[in-house]
ROKE-857491 format. One line per 5 residues: for each residue z, y, x of C-alpha. Coordinates in steps of 0.001 Angstrom, whole numbers, plus 524288, in hexadecimal, padded with zeros to 5 digits. Last residue first. Example, Ala and Ser with C-alpha at 12.3 -4.5 7.8 and 13.67 -1.06 7.14 Angstrom:
81BE4 7FBDC 83566 ~ 81E78 7EE6C 8300C .
// end
This chain:
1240D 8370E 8D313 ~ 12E9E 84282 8D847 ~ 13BB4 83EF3 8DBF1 ~ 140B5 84D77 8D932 ~ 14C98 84F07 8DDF1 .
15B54 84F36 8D972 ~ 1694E 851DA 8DE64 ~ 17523 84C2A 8DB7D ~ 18324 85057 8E32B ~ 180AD 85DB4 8DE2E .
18799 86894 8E791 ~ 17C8A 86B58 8EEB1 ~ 178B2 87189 8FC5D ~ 180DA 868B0 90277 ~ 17B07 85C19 8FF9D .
16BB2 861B6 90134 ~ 17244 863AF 90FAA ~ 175B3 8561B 91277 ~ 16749 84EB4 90EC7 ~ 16982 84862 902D9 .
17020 83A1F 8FE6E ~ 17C0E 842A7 8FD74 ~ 17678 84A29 8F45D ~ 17415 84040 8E9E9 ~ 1663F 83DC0 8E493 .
160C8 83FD8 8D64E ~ 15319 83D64 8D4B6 ~ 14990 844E4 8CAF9 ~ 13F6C 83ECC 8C620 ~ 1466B 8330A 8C4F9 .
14585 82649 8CB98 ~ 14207 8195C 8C5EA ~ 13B82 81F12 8B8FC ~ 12F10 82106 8C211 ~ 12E54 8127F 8C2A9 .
13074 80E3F 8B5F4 ~ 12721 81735 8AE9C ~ 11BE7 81162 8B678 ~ 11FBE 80592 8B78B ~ 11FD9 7FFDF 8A7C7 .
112BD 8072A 8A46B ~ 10B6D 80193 8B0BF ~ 10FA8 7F52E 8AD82 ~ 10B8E 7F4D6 8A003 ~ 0FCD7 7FB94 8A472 .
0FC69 7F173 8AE4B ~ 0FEF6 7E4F5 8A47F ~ 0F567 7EC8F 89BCD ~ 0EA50 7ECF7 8A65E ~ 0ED7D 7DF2A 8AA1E .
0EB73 7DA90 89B9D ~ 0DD43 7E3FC 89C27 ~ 0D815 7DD5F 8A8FE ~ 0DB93 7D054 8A5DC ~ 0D6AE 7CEE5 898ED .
0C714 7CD6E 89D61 ~ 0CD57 7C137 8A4E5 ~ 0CB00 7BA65 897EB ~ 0CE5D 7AA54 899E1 ~ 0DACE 7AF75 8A52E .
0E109 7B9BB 89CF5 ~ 0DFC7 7B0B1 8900F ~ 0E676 7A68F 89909 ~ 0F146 7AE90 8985E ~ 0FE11 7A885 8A093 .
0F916 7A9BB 8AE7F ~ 0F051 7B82C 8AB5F ~ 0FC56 7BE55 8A55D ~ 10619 7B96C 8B15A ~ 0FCC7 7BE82 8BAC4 .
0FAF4 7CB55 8B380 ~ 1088F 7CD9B 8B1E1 ~ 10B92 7CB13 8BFCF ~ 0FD35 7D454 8C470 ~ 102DC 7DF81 8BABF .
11102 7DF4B 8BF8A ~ 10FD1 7E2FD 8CD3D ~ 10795 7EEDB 8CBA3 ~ 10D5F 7F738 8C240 ~ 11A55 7F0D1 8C317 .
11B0F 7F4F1 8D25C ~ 112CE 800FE 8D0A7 ~ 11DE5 80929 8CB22 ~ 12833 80448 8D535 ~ 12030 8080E 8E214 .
11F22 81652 8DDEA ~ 12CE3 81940 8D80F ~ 13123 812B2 8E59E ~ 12A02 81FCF 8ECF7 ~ 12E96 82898 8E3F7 .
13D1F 8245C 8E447 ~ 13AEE 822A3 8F3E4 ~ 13421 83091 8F411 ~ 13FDE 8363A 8EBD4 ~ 14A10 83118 8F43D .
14315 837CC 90166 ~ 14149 843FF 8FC7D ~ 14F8F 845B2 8F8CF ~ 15206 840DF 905EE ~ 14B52 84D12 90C7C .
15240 85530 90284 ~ 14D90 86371 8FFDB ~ 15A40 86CD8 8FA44 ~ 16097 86E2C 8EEB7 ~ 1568C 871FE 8E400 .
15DCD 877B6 8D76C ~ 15C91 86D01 8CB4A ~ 167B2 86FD8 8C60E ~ 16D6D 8636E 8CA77 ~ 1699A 86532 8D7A0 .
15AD3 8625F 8DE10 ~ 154F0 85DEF 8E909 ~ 1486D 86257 8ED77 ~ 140F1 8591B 8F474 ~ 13F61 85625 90597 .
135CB 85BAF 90F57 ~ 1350B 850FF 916C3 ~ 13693 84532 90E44 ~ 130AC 84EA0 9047C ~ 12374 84E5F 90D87 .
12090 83ED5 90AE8 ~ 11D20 84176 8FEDB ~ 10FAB 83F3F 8FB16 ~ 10E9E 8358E 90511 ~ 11AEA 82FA5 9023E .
1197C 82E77 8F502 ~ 10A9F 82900 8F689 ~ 10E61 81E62 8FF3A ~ 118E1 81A0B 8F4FF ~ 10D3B 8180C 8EC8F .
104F0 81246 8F5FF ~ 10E0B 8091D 8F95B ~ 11241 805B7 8EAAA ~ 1015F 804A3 8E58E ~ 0FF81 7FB19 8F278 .
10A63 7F374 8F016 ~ 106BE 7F1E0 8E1CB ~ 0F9AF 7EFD8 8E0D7 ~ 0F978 7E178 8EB23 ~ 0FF99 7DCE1 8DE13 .
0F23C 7D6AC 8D8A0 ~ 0EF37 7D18C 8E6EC ~ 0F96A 7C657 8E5E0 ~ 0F590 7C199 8D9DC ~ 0E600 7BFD6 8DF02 .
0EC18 7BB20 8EAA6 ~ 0F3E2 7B079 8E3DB ~ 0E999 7AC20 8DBEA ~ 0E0E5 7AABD 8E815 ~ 0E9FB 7A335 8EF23 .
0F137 7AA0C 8F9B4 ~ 0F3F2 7A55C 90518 ~ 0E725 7AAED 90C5E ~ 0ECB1 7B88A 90C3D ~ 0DF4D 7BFE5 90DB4 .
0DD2B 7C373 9010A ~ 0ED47 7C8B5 90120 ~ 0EB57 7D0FC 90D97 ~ 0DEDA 7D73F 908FD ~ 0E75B 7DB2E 8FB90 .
0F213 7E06F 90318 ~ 0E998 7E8B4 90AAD ~ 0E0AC 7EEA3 9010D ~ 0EDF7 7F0AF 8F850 ~ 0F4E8 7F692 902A5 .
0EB18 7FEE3 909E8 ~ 0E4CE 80441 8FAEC ~ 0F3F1 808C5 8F775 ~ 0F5E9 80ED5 9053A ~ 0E9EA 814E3 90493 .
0EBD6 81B05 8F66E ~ 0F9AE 81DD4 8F9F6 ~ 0F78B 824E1 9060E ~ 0EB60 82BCE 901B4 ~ 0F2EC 831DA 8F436 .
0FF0D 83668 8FCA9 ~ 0F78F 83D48 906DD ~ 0EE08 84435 8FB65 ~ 0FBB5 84892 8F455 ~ 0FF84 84CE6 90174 .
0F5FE 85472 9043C ~ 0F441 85AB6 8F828 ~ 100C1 860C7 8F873 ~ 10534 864C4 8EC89 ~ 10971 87148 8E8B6 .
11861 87141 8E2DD ~ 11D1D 871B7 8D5F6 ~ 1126F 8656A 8D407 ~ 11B43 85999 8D2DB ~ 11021 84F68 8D184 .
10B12 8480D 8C56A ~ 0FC27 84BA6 8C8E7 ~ 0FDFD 84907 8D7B0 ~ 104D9 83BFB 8D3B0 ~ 0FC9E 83852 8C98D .
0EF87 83C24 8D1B8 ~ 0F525 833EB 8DC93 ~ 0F9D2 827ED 8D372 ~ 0EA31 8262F 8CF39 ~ 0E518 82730 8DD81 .
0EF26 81E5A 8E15F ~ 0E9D2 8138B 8D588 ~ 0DBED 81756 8D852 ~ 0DCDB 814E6 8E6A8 ~ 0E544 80804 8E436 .
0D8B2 802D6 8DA2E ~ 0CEF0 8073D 8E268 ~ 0D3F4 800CB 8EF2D ~ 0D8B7 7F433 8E84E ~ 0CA9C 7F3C1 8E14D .
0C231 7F602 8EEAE ~ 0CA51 7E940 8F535 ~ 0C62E 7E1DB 8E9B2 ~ 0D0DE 7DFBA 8DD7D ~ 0D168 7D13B 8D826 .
0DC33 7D31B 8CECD ~ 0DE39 7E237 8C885 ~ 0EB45 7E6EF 8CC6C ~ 0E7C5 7F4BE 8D078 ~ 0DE0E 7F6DD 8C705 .
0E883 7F350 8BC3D ~ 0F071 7FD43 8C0B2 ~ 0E5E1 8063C 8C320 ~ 0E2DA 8080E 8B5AB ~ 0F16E 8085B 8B0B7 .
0F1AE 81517 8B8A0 ~ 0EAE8 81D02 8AEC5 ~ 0F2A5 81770 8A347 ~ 0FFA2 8187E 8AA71 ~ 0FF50 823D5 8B23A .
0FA04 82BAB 8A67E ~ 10759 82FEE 8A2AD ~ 108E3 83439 8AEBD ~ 0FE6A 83B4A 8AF48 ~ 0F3B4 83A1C 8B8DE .
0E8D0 8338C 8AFCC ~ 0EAC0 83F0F 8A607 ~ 0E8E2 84B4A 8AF29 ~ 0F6F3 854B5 8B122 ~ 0F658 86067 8AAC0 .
0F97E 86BE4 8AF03 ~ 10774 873DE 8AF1A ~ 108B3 87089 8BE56 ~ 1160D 86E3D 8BFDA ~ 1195C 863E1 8B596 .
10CD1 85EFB 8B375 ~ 1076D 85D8F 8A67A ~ 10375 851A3 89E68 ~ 10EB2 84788 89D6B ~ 11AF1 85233 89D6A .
113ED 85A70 8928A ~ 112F9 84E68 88AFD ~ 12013 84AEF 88C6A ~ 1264D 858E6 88B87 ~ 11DEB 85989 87DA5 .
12622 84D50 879EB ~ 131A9 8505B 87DEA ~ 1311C 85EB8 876A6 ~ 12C42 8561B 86A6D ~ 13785 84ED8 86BCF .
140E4 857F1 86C84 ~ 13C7E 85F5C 85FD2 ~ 13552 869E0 85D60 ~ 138A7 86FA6 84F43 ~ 137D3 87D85 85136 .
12ED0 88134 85B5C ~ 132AE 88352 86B33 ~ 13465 89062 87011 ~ 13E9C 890A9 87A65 ~ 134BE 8918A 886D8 .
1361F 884CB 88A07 ~ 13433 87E1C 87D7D ~ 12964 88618 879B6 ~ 1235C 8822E 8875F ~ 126B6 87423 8847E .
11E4B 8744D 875E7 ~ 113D5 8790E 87DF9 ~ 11265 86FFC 8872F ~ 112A6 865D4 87C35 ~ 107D5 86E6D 87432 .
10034 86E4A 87F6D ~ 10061 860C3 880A1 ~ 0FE84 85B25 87418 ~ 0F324 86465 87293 ~ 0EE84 85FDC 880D0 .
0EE90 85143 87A02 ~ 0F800 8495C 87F66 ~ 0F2B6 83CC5 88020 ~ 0F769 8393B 88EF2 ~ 1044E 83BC4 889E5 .
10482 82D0E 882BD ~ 10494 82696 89217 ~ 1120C 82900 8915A ~ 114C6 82A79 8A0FC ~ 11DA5 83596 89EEA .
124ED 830F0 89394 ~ 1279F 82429 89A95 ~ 12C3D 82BD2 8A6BB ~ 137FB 8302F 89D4E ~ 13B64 82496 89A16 .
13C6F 81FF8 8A53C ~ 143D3 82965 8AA51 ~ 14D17 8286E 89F8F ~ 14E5F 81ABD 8A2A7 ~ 15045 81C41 8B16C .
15AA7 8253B 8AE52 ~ 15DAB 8339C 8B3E2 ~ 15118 8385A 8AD6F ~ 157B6 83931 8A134 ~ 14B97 839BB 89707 .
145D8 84634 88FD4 ~ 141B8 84BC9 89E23 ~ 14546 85A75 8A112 ~ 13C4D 865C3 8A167 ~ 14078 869B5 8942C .
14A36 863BF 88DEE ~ 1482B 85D74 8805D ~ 15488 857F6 87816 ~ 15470 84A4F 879EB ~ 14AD2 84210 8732F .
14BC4 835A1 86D09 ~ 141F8 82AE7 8695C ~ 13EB4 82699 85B96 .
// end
């Protein structure tokens, strides 16, 4: 039976000072299980938090009930906002709804109409997760969100159109070897356009700078170089969770379809084994890579712009990296 600490609310059940804890933590927000909720289920979680909060919770409530109905409410409802966020953009639906793409992404064979669709739909698909997942104390600015989205979609379809005319024409190659070859052109187009999107989106923080924060919790001052740490953490967040995603798959699948003959007599079986090889992949990365940094970074003062120093006395200070 797991273990629960004592329920806090508006504070994470694991240590988000460790990579484990944050992993384990980002595994209970991607649990595809939450998708289920009924709105019974739900209210009655949301519900069970207010009483909570306001003192009045029932006799006999335990800890992990409280954890559980924080889960739930965590999965479905956005933070600022109050409303509810649709299925396919959850984070817990990242994986199932994304899984899709995956495997269009790496499909063999793919026409010059295929690689467009199948990078559009996959930067189309992260968009409406990002905008749908995004901090929303503050109104958003259309414009940028709209910047962000064309920048990575182009540079995603540039890439991948560009690579792949490079590799047909690369006379070197065998056949086999192209075909190979073209099944990872995916992944640098899917990391460019990712980190294109960060900076897009965010490019004004590197001149505006982010709150930082003291150990009781009381904003500082605006740092410049703040800013510029949490788009780099952001920014290599995004080019490690495709790596496995889309590296992996077209290895596994090469080794499968060299050492199966079943694979090679019944091609029908390709299509669904590469689906679950995605699907595996997919659910290793994704809680991975945003377990690398936490949500909230700690930086030292000195590494700060001079007069954030003296207008503390804490040595550590903290920001939010945002995802």
């Amino acid at each position: 039976m797991p273990t629960y600490p004592t329920f806090e609310y508006g504070k994470p059940r694991f240590d988000q000072n460790t990579f484990f804890g944050r992993f384990r933590h980002f595994l209970d927000v991607i649990d595809p299980r939450t998708l289920f909720v009924t709105e019974e289920r739900l209210r009655e979680s949301v519900d069970l938090l207010e009483s909570f909060k306001h003192g009045r919770l029932p006799p006999g409530v335990t800890s992990a009930q409280l954890w559980q109905a924080h889960k739930i409410k965590q999965a479905i409802i956005h933070p600022d906002t109050g409303d509810k966020i649709p299925m396919p953009f959850r984070m817990s639906g990242f994986i199932p709804f994304g899984t899709p793409v995956v495997v269009g992404l790496l499909l063999p064979n793919q026409t010059l109409f295929s690689t467009v669709f199948w990078q559009w739909l996959n930067q189309s698909h992260n968009a409406c997760v990002n905008y749908s997942n995004r901090n929303a104390s503050k109104p958003t600015d259309m414009s940028k969100f709209f910047q962000g989205y064309m920048g990575a979609v182009t540079s995603a379809v540039s890439i991948a159109v560009a690579l792949r005319v490079a590799i047909q024409k690369a006379d070197r190659f065998s056949p086999t070897t192209r075909r190979m070859v073209q099944r990872f052109i995916p992944f640098p187009a899917v990391a460019s356009a990712n980190v294109c999107n960060v900076v897009l989106m965010r490019h004004s923080e590197l001149s505006e700078g982010i709150n930082v924060l003291d150990d009781k919790g009381n904003v500082v001052g605006t740092s410049k170089m703040a800013a510029k740490r949490a788009l780099f953490e952001t920014a290599l967040t995004r080019v490690v969770l495709p790596m496995p995603i889309l590296l992996l798959p077209p290895i596994v699948m090469a080794m499968l379809e060299s050492r199966l003959p079943v694979l090679r007599s019944r091609p029908g079986l390709l299509l669904p084994v590469h689906s679950l090889v995605c699907l595996a992949a997919f659910s290793l990365a994704l809680p991975l890579a945003i377990s690398l940094f936490p949500q909230m970074s700690q930086i030292h003062v000195s590494r700060l712009e001079p007069e954030i120093a003296m207008a503390t006395r804490c040595e550590i200070l903290t920001y939010n990296k945002g995802l």
